[in-house]
N, CA, C and O atoms as CSV, one atom per row, in Angstrom:
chain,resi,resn,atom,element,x,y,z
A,1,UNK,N,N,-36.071,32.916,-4.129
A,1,UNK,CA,C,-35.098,33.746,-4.794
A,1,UNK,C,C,-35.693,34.329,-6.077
A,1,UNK,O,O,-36.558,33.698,-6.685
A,2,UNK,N,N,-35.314,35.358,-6.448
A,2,UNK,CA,C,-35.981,36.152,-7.450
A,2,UNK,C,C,-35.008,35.969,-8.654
A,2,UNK,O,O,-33.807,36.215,-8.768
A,3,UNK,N,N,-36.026,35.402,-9.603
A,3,UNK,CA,C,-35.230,34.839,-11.133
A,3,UNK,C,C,-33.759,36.014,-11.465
A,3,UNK,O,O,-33.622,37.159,-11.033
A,4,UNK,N,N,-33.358,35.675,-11.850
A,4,UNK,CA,C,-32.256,36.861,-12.809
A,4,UNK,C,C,-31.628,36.364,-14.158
A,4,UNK,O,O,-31.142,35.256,-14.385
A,5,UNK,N,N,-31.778,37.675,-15.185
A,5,UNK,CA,C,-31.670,37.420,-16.422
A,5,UNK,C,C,-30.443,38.592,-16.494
A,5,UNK,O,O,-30.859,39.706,-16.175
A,6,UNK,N,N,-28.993,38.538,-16.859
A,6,UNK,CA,C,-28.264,39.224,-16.855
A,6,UNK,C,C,-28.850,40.753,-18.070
A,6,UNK,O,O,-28.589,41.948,-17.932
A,7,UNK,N,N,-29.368,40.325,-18.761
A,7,UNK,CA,C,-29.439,41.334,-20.406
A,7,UNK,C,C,-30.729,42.251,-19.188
A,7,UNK,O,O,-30.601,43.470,-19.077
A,8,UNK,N,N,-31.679,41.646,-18.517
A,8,UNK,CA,C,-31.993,42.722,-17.595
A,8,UNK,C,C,-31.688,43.406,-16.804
A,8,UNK,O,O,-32.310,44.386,-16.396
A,9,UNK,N,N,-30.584,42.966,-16.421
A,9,UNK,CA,C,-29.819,43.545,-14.862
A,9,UNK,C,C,-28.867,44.822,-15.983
A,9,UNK,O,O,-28.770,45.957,-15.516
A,10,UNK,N,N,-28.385,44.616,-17.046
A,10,UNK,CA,C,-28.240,45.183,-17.704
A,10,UNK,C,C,-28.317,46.540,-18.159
A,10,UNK,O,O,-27.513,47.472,-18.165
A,11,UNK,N,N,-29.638,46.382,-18.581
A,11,UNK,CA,C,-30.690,47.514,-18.678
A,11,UNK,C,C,-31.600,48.367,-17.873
A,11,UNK,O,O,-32.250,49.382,-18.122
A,12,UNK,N,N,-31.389,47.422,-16.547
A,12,UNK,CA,C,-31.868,47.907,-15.413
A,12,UNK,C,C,-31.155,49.242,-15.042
A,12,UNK,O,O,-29.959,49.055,-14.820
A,13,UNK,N,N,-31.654,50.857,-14.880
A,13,UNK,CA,C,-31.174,51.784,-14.630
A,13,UNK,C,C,-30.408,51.839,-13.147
A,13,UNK,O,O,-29.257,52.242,-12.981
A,14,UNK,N,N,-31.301,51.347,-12.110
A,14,UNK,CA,C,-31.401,51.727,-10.483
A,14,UNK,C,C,-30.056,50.733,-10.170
A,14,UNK,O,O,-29.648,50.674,-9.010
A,15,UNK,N,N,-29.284,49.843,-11.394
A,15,UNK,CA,C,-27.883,49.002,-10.738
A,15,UNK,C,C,-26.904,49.452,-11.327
A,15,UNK,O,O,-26.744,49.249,-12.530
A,16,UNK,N,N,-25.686,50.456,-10.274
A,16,UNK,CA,C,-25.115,50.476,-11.289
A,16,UNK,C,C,-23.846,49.468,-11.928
A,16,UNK,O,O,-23.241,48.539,-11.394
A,17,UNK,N,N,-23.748,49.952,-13.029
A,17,UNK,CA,C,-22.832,48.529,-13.216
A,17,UNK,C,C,-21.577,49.337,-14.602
A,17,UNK,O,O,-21.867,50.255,-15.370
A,18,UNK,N,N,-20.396,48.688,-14.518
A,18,UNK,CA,C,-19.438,48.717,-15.486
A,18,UNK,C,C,-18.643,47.329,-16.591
A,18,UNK,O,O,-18.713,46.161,-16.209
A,19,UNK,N,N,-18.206,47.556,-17.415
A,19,UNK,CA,C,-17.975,46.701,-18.271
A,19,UNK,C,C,-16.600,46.924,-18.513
A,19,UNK,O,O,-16.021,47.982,-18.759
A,20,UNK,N,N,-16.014,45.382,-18.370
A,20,UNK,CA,C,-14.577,44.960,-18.527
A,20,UNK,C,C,-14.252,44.635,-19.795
A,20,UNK,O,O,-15.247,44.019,-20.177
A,21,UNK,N,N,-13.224,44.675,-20.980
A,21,UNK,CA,C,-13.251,43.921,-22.039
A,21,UNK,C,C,-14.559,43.326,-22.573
A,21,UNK,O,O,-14.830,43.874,-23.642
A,22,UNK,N,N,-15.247,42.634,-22.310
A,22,UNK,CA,C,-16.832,42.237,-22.890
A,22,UNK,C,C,-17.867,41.748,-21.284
A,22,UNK,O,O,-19.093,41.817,-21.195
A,23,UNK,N,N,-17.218,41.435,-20.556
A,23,UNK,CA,C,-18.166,41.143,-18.988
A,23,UNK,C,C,-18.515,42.109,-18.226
A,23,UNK,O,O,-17.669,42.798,-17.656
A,24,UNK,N,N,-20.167,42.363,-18.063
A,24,UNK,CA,C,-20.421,43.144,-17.147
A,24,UNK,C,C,-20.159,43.123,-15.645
A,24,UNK,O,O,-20.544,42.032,-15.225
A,25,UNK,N,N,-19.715,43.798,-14.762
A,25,UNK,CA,C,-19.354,43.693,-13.539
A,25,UNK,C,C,-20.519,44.443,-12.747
A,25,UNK,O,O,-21.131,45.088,-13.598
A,26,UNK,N,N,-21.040,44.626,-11.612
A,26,UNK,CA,C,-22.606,44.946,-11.450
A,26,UNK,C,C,-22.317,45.456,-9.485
A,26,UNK,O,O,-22.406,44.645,-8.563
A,27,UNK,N,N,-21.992,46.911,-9.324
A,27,UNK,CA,C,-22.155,47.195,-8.231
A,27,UNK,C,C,-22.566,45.827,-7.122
A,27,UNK,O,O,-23.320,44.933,-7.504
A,28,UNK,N,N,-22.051,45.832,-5.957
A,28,UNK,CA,C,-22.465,44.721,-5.181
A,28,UNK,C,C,-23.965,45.425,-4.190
A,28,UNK,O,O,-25.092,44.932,-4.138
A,29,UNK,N,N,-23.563,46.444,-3.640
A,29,UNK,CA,C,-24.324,47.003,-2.946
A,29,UNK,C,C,-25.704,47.195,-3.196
A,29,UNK,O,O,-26.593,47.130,-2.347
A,30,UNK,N,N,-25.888,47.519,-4.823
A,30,UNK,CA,C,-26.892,47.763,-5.891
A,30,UNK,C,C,-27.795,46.462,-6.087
A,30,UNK,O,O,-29.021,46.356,-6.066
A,31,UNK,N,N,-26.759,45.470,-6.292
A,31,UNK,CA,C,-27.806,43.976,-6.351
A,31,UNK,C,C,-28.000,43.726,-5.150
A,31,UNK,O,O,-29.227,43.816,-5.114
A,32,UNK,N,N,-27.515,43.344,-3.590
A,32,UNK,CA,C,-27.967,43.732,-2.497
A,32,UNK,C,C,-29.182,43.907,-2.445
A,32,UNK,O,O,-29.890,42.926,-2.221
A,33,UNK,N,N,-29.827,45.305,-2.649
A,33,UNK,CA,C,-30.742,45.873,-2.701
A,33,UNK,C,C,-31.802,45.705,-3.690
A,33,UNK,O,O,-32.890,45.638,-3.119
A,34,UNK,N,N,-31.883,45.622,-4.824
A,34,UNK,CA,C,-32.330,44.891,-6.185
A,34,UNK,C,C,-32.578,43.463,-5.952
A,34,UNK,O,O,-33.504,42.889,-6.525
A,35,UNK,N,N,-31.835,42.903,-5.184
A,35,UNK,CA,C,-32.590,40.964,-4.907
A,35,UNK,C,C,-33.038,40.539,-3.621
A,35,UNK,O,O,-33.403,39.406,-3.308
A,36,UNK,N,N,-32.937,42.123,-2.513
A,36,UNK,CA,C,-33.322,41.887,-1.415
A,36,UNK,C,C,-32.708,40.456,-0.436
A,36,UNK,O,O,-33.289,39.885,0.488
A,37,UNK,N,N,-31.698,40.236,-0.876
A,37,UNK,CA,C,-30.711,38.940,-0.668
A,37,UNK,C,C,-29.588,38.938,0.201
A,37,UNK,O,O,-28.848,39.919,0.124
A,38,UNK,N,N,-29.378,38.272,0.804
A,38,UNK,CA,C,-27.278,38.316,1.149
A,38,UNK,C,C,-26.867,37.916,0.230
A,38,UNK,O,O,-27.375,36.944,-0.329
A,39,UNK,N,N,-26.014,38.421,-0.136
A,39,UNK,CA,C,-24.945,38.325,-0.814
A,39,UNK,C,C,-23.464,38.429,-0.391
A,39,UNK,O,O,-22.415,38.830,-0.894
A,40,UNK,N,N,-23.955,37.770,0.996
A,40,UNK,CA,C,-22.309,38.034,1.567
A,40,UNK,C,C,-20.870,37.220,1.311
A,40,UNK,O,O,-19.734,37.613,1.576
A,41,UNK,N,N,-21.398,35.635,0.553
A,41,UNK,CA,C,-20.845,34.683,0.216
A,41,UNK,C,C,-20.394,35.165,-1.342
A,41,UNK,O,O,-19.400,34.519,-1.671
A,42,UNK,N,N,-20.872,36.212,-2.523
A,42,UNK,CA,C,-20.480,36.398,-3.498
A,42,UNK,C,C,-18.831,36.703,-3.850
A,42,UNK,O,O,-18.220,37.330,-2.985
A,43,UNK,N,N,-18.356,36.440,-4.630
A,43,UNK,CA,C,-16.881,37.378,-4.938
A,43,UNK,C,C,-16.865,38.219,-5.132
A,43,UNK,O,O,-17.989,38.707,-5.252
A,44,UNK,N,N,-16.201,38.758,-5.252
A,44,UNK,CA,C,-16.103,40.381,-5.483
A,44,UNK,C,C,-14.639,40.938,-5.762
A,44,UNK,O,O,-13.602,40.470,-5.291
A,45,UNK,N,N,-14.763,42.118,-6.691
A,45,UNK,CA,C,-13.401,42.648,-6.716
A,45,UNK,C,C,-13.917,44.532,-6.686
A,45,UNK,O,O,-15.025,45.064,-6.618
A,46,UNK,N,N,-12.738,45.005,-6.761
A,46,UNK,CA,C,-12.971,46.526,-6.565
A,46,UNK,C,C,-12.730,46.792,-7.851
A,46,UNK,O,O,-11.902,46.225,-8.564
A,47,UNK,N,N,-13.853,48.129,-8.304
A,47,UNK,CA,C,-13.523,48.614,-9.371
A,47,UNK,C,C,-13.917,49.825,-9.402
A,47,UNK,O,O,-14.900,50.106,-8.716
A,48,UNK,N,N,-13.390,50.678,-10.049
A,48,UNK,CA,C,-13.527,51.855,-10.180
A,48,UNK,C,C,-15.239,51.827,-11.277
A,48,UNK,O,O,-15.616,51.061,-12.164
A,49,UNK,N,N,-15.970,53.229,-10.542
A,49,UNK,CA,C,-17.212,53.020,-11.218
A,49,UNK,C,C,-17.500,54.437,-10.915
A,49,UNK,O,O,-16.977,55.105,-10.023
A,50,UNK,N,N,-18.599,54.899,-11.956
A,50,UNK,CA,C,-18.967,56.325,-12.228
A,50,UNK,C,C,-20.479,56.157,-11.558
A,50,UNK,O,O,-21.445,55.534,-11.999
A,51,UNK,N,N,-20.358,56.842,-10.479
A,51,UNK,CA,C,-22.038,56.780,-9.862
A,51,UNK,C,C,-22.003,58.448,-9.403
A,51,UNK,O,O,-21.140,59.110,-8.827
A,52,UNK,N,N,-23.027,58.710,-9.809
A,52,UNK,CA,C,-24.019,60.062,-9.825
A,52,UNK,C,C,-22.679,61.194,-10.381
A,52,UNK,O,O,-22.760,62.387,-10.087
A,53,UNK,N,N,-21.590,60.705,-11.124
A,53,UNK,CA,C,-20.779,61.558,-11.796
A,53,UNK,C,C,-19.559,61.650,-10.929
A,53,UNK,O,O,-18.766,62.585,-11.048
A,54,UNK,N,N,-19.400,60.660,-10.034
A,54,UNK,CA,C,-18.191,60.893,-9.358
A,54,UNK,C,C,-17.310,59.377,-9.233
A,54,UNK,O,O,-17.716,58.293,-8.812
A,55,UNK,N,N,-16.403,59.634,-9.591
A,55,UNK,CA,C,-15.446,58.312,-9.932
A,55,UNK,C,C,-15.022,57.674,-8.356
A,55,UNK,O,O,-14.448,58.363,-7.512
A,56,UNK,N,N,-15.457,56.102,-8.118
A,56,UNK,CA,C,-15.435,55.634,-6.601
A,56,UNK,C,C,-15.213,54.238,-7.450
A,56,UNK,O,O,-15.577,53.798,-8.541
A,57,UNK,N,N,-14.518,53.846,-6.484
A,57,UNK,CA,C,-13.874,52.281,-6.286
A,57,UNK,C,C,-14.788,51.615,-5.297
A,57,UNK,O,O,-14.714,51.827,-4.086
A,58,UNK,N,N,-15.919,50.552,-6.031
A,58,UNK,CA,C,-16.970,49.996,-5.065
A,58,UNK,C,C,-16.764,48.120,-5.302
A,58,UNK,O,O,-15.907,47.447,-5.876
A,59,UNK,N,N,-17.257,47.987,-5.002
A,59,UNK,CA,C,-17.517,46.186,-4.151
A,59,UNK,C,C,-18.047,45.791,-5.928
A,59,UNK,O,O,-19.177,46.252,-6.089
A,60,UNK,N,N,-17.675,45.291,-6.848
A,60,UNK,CA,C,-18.553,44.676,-8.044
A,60,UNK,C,C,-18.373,43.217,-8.123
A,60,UNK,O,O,-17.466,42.645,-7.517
A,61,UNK,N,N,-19.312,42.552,-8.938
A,61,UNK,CA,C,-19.491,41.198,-8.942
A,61,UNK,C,C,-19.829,40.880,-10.258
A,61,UNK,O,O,-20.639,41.705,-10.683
A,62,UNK,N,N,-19.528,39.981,-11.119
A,62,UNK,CA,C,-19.972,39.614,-12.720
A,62,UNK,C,C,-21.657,38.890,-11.961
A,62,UNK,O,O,-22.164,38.762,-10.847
A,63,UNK,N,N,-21.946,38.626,-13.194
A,63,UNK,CA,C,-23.427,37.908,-13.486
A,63,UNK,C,C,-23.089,36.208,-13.181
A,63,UNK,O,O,-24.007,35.416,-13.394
A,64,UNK,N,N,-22.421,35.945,-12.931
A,64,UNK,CA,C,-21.718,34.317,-13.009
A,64,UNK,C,C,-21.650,34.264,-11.464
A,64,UNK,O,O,-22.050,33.293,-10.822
A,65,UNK,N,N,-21.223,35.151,-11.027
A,65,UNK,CA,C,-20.460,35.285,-8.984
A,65,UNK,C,C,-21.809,35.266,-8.723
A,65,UNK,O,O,-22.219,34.156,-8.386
A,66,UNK,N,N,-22.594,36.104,-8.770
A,66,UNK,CA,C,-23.958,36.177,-8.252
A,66,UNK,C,C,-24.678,34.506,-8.171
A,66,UNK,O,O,-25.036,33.889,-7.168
A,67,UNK,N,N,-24.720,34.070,-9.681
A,67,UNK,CA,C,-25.675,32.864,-10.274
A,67,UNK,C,C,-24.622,31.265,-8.982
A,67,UNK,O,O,-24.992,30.244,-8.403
A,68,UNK,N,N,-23.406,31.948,-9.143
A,68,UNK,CA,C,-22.398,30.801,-8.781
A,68,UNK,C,C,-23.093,30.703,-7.057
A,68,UNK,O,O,-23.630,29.653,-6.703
A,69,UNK,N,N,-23.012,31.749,-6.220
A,69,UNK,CA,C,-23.126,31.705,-4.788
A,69,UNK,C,C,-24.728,31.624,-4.423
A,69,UNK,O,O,-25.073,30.927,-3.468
A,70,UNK,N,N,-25.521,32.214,-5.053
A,70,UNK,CA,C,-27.320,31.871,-5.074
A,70,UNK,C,C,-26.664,29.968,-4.955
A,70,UNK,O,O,-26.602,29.354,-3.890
A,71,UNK,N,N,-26.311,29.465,-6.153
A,71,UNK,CA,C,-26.687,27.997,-6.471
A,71,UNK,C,C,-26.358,27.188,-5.166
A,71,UNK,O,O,-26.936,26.166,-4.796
A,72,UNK,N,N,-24.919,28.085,-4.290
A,72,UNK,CA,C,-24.424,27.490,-3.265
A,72,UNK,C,C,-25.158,27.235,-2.221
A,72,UNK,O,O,-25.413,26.220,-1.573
A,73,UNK,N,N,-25.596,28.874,-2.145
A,73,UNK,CA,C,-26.644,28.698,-0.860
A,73,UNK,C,C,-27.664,27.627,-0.974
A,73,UNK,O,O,-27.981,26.782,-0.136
A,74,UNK,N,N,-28.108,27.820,-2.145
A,74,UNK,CA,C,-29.873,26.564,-2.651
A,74,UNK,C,C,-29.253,25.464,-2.176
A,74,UNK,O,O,-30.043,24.553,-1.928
A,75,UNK,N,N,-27.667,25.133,-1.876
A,75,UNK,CA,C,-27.381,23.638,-1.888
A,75,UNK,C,C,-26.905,23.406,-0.520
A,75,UNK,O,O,-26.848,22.277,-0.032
A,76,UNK,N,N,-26.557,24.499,0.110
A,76,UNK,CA,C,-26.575,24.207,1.589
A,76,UNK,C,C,-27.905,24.459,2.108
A,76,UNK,O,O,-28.087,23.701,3.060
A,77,UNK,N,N,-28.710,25.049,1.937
A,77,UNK,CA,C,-30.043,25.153,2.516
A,77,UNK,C,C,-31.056,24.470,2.259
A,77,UNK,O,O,-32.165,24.684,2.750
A,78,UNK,N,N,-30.623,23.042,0.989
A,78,UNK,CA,C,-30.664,21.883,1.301
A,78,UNK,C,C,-30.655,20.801,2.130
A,78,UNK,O,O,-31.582,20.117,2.565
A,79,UNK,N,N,-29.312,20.736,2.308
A,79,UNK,CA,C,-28.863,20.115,3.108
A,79,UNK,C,C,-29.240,20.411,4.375
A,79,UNK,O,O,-29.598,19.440,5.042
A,80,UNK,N,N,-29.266,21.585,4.956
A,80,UNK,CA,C,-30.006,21.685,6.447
A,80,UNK,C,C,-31.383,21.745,6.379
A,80,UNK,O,O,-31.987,21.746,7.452
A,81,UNK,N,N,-32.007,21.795,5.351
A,81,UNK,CA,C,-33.475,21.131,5.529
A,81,UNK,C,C,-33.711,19.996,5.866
A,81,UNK,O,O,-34.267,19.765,6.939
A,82,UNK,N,N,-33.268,18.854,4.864
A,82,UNK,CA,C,-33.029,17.489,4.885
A,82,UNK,C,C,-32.212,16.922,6.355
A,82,UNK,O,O,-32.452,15.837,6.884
A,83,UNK,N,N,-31.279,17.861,6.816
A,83,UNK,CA,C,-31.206,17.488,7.946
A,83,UNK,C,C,-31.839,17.681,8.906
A,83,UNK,O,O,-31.960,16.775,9.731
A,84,UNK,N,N,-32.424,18.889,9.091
A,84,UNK,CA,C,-33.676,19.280,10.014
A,84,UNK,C,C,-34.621,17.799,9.938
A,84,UNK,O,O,-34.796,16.860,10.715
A,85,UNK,N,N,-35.143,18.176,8.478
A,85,UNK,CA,C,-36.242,16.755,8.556
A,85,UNK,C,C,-35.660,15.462,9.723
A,85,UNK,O,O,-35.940,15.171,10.886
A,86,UNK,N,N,-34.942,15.052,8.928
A,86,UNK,CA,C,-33.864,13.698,9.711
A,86,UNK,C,C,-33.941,14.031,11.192
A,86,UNK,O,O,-34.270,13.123,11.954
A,87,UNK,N,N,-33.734,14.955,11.566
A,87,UNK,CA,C,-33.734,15.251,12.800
A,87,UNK,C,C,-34.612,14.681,13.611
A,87,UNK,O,O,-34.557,13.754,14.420
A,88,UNK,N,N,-36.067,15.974,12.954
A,88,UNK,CA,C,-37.659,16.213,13.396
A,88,UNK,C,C,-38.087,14.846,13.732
A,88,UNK,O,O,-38.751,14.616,14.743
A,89,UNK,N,N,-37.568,13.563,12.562
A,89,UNK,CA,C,-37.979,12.267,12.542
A,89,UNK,C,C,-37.340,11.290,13.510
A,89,UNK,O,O,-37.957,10.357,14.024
A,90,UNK,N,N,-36.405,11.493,13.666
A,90,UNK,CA,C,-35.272,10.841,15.066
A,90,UNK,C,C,-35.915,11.521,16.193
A,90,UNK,O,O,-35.772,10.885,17.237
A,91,UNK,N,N,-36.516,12.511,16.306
A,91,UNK,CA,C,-36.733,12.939,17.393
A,91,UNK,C,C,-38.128,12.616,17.827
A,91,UNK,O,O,-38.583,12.589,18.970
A,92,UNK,N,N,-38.733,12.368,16.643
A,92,UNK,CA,C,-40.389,11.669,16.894
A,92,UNK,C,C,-40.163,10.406,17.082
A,92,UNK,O,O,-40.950,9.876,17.867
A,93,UNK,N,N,-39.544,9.891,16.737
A,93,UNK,CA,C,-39.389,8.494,17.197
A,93,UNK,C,C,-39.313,8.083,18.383
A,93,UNK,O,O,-39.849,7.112,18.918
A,94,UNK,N,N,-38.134,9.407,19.068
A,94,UNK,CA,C,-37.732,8.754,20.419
A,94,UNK,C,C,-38.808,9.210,21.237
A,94,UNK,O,O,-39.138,8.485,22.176
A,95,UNK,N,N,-39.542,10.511,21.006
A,95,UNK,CA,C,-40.595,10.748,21.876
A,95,UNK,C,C,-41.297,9.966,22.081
A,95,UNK,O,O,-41.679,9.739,23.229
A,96,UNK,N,N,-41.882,8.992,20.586
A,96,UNK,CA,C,-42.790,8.123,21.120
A,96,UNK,C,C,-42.398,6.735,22.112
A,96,UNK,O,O,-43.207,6.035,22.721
A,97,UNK,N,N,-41.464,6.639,22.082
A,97,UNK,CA,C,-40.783,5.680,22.963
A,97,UNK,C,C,-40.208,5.767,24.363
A,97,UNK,O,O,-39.860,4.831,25.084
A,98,UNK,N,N,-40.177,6.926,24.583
A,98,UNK,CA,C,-39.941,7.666,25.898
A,98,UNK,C,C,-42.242,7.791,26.193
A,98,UNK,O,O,-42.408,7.475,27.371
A,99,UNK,N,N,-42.856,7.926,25.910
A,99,UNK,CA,C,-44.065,8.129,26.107
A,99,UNK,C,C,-44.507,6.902,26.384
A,99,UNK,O,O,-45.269,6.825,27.348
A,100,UNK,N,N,-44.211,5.792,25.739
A,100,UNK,CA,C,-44.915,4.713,26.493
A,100,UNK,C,C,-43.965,3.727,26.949
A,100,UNK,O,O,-44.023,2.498,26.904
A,101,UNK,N,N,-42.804,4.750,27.535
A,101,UNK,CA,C,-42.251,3.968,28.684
A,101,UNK,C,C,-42.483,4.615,30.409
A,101,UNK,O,O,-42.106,5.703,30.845
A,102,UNK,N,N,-42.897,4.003,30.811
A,102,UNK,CA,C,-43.005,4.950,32.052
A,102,UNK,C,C,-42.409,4.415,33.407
A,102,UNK,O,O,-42.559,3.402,34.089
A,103,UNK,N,N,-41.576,5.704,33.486
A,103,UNK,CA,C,-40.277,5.191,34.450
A,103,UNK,C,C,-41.123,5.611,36.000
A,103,UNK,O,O,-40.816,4.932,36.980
A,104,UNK,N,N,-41.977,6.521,36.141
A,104,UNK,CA,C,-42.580,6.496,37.499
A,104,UNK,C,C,-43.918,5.592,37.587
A,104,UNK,O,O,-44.437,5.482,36.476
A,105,UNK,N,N,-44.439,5.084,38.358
A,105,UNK,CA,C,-45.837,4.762,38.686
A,105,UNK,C,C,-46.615,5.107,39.627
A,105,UNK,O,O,-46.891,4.393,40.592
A,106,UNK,N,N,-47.083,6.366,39.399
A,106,UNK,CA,C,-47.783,7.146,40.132
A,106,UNK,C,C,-49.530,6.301,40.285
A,106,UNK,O,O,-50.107,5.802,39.320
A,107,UNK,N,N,-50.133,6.333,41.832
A,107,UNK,CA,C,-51.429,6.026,41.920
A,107,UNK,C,C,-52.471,7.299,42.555
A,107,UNK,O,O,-51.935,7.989,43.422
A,108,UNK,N,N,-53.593,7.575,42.268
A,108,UNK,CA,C,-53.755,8.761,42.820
A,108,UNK,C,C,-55.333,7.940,43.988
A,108,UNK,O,O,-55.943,8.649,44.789
């Protein structure tokens, strides 16, 4: 996953983004593309936003929704590693025990 520092995403031209009372809200589509990520698990609300001079109601997300659903994923894609492993290892086990059991006795 590619670090993120909000005061850059910020200043970053190519996202666009709008500001609520003091929280930046940050096109969804824009970070999408900018973190090369899903982001399909993020929150989101609609907001009206000024892109290339024309007023549109798009998909936005604060700097917190983003940081909040990244952390989620890191923690389920945890967990199915660790279970994979567990797996890989239950499953080597039984191979080797199925291998030196031998249910035919073939003579040639």
């Amino acid at each position: 996953m590619r670090p993120l520092k909000e005061k850059l995403l910020i200043k970053d031209a190519t996202i666009n983004k709008v500001q609520y009372d003091k929280e930046w809200f940050f096109n969804l589509e824009d970070m999408i593309y900018y973190l090369k990520e899903d982001l399909s698990e993020v929150e989101f609300v609609r907001l009206p936003m000024l892109i290339d001079g024309e007023l549109e109601v798009v998909k936005c997300c604060s700097f917190e929704d983003i940081m909040r659903a990244r952390k989620e994923f890191k923690e389920k894609e945890e967990k199915l590693i660790s279970s994979f492993v567990l797996s890989i290892t239950q499953f080597s086990f039984f191979f080797n025990d199925v291998t030196n059991f031998s249910i035919f006795n073939f003579t040639f």
